[in-house]
Backbone as JSON, one array per atom type, in Angstrom:
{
  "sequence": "XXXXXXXXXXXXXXXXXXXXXXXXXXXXXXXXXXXXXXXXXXXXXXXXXXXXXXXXXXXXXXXXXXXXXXXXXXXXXXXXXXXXXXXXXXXXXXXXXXXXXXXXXXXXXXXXXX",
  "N": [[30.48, 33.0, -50.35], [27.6, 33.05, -48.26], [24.02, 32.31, -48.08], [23.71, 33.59, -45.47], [25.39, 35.39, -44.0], [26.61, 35.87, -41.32], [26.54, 33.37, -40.32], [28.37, 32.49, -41.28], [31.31, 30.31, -40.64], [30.15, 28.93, -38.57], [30.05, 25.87, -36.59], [27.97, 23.51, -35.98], [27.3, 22.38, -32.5], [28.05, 18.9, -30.81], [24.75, 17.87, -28.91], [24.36, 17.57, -25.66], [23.91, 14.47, -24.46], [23.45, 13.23, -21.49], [22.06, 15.45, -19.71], [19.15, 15.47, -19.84], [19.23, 12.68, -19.07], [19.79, 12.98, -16.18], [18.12, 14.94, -15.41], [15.63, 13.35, -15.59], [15.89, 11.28, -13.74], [16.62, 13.25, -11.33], [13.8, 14.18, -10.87], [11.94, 11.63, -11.26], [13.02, 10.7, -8.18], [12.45, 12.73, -6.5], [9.54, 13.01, -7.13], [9.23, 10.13, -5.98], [10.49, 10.98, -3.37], [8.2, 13.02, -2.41], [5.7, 10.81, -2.77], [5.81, 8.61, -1.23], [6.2, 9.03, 1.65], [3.64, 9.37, 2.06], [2.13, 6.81, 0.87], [3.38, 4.96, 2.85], [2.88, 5.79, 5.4], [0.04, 6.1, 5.56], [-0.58, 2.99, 4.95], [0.98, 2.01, 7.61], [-1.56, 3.23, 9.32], [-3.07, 1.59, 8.62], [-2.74, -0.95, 9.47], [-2.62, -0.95, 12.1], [-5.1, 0.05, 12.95], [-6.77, -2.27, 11.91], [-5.66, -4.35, 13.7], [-6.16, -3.62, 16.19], [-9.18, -2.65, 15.83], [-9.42, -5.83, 15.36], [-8.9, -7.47, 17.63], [-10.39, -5.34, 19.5], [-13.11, -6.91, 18.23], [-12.63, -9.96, 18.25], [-12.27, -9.95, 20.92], [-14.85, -9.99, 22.2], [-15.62, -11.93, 21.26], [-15.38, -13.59, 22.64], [-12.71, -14.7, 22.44], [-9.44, -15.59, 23.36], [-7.14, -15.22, 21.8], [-5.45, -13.68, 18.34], [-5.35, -13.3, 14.95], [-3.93, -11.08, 12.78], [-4.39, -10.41, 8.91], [-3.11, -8.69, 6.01], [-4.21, -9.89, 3.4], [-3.87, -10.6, -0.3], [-5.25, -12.31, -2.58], [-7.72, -14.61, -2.18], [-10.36, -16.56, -1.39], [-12.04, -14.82, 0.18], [-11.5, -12.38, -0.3], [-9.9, -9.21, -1.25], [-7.76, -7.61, 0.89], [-8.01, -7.02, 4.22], [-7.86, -9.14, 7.13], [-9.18, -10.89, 9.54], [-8.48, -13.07, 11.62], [-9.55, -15.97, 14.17], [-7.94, -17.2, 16.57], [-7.62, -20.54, 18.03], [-5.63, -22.74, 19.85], [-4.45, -24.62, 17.75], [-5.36, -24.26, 15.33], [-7.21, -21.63, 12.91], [-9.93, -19.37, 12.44], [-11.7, -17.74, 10.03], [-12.89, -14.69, 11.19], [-13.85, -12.4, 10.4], [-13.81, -10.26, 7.37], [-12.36, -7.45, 6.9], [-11.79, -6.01, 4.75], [-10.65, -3.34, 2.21], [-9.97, -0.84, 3.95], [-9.74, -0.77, 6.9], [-11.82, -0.9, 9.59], [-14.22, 0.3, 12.2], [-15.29, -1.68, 14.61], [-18.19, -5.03, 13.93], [-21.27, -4.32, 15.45], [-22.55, -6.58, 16.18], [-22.04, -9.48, 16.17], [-20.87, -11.55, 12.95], [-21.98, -13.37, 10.41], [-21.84, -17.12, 10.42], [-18.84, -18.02, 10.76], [-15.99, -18.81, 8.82], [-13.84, -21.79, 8.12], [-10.13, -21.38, 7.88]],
  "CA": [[29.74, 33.5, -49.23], [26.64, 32.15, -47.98], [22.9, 33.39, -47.78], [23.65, 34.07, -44.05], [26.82, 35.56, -43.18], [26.57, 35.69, -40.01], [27.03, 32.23, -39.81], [29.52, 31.59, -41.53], [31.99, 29.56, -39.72], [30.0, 28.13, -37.23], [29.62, 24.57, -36.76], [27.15, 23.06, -34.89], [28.62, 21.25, -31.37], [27.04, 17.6, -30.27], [24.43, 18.14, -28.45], [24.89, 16.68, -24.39], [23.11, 13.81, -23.48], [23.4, 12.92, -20.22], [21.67, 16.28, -19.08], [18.1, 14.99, -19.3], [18.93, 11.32, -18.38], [19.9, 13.73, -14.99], [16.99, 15.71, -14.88], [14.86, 12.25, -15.44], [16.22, 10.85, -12.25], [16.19, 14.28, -10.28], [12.35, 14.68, -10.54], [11.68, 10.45, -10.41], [13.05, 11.01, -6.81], [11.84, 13.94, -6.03], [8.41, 12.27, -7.11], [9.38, 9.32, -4.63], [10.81, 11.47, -1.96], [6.56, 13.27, -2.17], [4.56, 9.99, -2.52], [6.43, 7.37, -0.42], [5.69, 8.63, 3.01], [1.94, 8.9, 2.16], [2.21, 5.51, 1.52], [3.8, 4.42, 4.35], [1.88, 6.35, 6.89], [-1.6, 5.17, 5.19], [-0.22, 1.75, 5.3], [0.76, 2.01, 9.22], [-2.46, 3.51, 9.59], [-4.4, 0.92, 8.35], [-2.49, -2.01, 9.89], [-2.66, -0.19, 13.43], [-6.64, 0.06, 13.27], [-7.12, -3.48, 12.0], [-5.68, -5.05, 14.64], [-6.9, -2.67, 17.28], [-10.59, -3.34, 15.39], [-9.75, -7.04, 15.39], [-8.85, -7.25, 18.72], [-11.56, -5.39, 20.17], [-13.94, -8.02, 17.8], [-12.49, -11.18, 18.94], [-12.44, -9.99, 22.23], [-16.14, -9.43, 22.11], [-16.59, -13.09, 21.03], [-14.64, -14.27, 23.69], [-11.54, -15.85, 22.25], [-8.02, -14.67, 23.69], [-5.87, -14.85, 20.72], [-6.4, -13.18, 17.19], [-4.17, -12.54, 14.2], [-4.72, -10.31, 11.25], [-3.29, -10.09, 8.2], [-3.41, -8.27, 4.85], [-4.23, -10.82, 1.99], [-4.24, -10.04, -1.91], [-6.06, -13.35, -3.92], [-8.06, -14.99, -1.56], [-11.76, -17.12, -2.0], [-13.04, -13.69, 0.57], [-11.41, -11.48, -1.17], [-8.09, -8.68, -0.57], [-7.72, -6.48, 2.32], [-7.57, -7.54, 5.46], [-8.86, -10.46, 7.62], [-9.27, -11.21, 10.84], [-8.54, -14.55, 12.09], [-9.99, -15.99, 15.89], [-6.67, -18.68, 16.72], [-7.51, -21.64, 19.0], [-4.85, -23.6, 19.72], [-3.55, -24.61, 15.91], [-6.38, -23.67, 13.84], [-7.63, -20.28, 12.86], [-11.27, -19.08, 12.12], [-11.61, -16.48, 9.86], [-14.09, -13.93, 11.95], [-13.95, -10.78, 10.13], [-12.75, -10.05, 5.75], [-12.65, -6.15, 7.04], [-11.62, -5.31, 3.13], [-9.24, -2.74, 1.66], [-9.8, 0.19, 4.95], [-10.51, -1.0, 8.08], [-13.17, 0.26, 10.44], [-14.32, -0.22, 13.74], [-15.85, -3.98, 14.31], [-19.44, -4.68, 13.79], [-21.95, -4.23, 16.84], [-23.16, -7.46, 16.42], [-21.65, -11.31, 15.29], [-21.12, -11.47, 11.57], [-22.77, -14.53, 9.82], [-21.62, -18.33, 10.33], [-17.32, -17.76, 10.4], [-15.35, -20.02, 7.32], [-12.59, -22.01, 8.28], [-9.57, -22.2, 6.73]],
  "C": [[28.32, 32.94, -49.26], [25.55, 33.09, -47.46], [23.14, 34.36, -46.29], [25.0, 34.02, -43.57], [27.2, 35.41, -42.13], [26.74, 34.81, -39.52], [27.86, 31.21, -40.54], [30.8, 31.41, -40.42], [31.69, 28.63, -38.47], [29.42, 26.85, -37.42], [29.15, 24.17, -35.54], [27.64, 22.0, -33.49], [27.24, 20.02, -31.02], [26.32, 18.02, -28.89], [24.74, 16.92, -26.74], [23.39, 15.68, -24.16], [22.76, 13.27, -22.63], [22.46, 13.91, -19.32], [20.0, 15.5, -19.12], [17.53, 13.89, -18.78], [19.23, 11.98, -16.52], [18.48, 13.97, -14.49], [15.98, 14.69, -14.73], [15.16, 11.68, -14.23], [16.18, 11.63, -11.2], [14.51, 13.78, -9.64], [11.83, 13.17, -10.57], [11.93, 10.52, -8.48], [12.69, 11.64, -6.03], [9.92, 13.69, -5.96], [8.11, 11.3, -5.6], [9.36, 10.16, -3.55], [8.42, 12.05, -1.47], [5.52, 12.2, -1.53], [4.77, 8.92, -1.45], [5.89, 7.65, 0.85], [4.18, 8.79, 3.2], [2.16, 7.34, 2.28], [2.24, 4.69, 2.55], [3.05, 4.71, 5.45], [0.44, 5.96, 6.69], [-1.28, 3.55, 5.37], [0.09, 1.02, 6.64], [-0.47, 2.15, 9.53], [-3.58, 2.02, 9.88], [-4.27, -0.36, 8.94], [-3.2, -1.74, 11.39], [-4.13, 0.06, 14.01], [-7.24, -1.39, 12.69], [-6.59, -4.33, 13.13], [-6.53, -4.59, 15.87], [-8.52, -3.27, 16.5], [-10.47, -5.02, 15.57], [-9.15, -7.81, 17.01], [-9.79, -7.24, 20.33], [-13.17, -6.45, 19.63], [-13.92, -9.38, 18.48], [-12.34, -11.24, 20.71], [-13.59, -10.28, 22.62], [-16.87, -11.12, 21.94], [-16.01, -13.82, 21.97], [-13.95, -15.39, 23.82], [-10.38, -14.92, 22.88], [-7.11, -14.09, 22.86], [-6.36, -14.65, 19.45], [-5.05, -13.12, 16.35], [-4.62, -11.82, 12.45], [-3.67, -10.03, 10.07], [-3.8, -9.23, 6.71], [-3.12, -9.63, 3.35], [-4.4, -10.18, 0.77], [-5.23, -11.13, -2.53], [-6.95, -14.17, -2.82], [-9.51, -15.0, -1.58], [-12.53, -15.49, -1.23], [-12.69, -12.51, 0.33], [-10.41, -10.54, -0.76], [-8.85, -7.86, 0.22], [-7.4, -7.26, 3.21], [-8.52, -8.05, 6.53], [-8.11, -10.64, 8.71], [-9.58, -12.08, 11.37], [-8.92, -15.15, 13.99], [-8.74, -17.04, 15.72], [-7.51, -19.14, 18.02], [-6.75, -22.44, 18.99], [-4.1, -23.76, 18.17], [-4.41, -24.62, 15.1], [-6.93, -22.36, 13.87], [-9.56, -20.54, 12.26], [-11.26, -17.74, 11.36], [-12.98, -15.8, 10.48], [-14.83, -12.68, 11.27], [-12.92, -10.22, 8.8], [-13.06, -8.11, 5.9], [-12.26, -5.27, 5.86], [-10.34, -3.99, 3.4], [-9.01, -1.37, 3.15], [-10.89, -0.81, 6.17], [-10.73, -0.45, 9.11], [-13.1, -0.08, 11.97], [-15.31, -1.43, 13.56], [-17.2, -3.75, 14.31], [-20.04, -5.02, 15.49], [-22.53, -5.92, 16.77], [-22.08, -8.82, 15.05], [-21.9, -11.59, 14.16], [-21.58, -13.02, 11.48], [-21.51, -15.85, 10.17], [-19.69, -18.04, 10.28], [-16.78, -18.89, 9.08], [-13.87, -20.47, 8.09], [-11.41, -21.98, 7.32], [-7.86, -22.38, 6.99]]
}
């Protein structure tokens, strides 16, 4: 007999491991399902007022056509830039950075081609 009667006979069962590779994937998704449509809707957001801002800018300088895009590595740096198009070359007009605003009241410095 054994210090602890009470347990004699019982043998310990393998514990399950699949249950917290579960619960690890529940609450990852459940994470996603939370943060994703911030994302997304700040990301619409921000496209949706750079053009609209670049738009009413290049209107202002009195070109017709404009195109904007979100850059990452680039000599003026990430966010988002606002190109004047003439015919087949662009001008960049406007590096409106990581949130973009409403356009400036007045003609930013010298434009950069590229």
């Amino acid at each position: 007999m054994s210090m602890q009667p009470e347990l004699d006979g019982y043998e310990p069962h393998q514990p399950r491991r699949r249950r917290p590779w579960v619960m690890r994937g529940i609450v990852i998704l459940a994470l996603a399902a939370l943060v994703l449509p911030g994302i997304l809707i700040t990301a619409g957001t921000a496209s949706r007022t750079a053009h609209a801002a670049c738009a009413a800018y290049v209107g202002s300088l009195g070109v017709a056509d404009y195109d904007v895009r979100f850059e990452w590595f680039t000599a003026a740096g990430t966010g988002w830039h606002c190109f004047a198009v003439q015919g087949d070359r662009e001008v960049l007009v406007w590096q409106m950075g990581l949130i973009p605003g409403a356009p400036p009241s007045q003609p930013l410095e010298r434009p950069q081609e590229t």
